[in-house]
N, C-alpha and C positions, 0 to 999 in steps of 0.2 A: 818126718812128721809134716813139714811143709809142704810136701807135693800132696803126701792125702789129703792135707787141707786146702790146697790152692782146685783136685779134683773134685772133691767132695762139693765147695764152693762156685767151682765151674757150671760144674750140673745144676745145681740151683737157681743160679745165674739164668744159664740159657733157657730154661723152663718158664722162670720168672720174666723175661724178655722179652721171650719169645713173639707174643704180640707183636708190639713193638718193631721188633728186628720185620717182622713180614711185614708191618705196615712200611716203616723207612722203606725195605726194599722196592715196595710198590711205588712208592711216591718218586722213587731215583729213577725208575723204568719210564718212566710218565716225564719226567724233568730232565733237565741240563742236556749232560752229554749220551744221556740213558745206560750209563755205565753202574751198576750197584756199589761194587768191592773193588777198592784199589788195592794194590798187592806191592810192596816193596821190599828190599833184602833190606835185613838189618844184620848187623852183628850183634851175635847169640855166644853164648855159654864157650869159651874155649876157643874163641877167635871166631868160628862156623858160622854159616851165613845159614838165613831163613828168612822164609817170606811173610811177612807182617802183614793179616788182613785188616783193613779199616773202609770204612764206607766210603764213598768214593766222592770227597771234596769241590778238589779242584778239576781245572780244565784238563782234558789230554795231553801229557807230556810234559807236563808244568815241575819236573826237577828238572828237565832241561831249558828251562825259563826262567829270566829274570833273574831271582836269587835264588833259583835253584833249590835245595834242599831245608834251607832257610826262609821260614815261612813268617810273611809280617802282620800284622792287625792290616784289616785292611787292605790286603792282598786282592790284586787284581786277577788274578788267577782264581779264584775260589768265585766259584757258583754260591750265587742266592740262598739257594737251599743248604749249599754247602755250608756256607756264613750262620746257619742255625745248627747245624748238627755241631760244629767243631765248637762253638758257642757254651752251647749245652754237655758236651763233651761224648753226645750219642755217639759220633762218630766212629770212636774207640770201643765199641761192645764185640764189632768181631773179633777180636783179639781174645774174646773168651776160646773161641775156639784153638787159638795159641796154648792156652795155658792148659785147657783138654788133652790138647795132645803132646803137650809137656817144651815145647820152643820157648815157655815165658810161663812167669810165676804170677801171683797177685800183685807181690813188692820184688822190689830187687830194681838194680843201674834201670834208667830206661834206655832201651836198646836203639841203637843209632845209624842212622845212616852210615856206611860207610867214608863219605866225606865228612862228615860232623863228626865220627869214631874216631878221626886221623889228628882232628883239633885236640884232642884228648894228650898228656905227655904221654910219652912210652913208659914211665910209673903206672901212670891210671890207668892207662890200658890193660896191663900185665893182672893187674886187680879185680878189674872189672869184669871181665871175661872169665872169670874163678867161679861166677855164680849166674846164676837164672838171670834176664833179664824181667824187670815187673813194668805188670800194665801201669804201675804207678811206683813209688820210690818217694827217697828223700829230697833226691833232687828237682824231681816232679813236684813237687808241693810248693818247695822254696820260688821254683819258675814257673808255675802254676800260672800266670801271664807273661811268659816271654815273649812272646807276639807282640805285642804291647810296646814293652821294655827296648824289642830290637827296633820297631816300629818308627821309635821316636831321637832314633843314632841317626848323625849324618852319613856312617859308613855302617850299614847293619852286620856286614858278614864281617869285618874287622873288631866293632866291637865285640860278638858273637865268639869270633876267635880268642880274640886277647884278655878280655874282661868276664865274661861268662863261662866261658869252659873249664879255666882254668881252677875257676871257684867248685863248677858243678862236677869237674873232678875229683877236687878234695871229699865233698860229700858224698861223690860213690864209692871210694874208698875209706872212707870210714862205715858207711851201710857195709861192704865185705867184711871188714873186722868187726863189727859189733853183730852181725846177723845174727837173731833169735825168735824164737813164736813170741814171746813178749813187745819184740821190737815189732814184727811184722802183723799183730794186730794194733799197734802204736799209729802203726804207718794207715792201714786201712781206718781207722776212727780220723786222724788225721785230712786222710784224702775227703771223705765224707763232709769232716768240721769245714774243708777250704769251699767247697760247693758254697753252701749255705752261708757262710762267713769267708767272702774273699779276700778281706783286708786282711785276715787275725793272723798274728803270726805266732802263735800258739807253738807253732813247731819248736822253736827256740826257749819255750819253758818247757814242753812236757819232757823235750828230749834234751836234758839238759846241756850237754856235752859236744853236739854235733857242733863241727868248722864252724867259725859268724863269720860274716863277710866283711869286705874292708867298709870303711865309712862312705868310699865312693860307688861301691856296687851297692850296698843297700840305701843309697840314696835312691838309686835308678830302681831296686825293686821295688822299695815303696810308691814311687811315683809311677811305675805301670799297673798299681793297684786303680789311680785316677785314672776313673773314666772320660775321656774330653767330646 
């Protein structure tokens, strides 16, 4: 039932975008590196690698810069225009085509670099990999500004390691065992509510039950709700 709905909703999507997606496009051809689509492997469904499209951000070659696959507010690496697409979250619409062709769901873990998948325990891994990954998830919502959050660490990819993953594992392992069409239009109202309302942390009432994080991680994600 979820992949007819994740196609069904695809098609919609891309139709409804569609504008849009050719306008971005144009505007990338004209701008920065003139590059439209960045392309990276993530870890998909059962370990298997697939190429993740998204519009094309940052500078050329920019996971082998700086922090790498870890990306900050304020990242010097990300183009002008790019700082608006990832902003707005345009940036992520190619990925309809992901879900088209069945690499990725609406909801479900969001799929990760292979260095970021490795931060993962070998628990959450084993879990994760059981299902679809989604353009959006549980843990996507909670870290809805992680850019932000790593941004503001003296050590971003340690905190990232140690403090972040370990939480945003719990929570893609509990999306595996709870997964249902009830939860997975939870999850999409959800992704929508955080747009519009970026503080709310709504997520932690509607879904009653999901992991809470310790007192010192949700100190840090409220505080990269603050915009400075």
């Amino acid at each position: 039932m979820q992949r007819f709905l994740d196609i069904i909703f695809s098609v919609i999507a891309l139709i409804f975008f569609l504008p849009l997606l050719l306008f971005v496009s144009i505007i990338l051809m004209l701008t920065g590196e003139g590059e439209i689509f960045f392309f990276q492997e993530r870890v998909g469904i059962d370990g298997d690698l697939f190429k993740l499209y998204k519009f094309s951000t940052m500078i050329k070659n920019s996971p082998n810069i700086g922090t790498g696959t870890v990306t900050l507010r304020d990242d010097p690496r990300i183009l002008p225009f790019g700082n608006f697409l990832r902003k707005t979250k345009i940036n992520e619409l190619p990925q309809l085509l992901n879900i088209l062709k069945g690499d990725m769901s609406f909801v479900g873990p969001r799929p990760q670099a292979l260095r970021c998948f490795n931060a993962f325990s070998l628990k959450h891994q084993k879990m994760i990999i059981k299902v679809l990954p989604g353009l959006s998830g549980i843990g996507s919502i909670i870290f809805r500004n992680e850019e932000n959050m790593i941004g503001q660490q003296k050590n971003p990819q340690l905190f990232y390691d140690n403090v972040i993953m370990p939480y945003k594992g719990r929570l893609e392992e509990w999306y595996v065992n709870n997964a249902s069409i009830p939860l997975y239009f939870k999850v999409l109202f959800l992704t929508l509510w955080a747009i519009f309302f970026p503080k709310s942390e709504l997520a932690f009432k509607l879904i009653y039950n999901i992991p809470f994080p310790n007192p010192y991680l949700l100190k840090h994600i409220r505080k990269s709700h603050v915009r400075h």
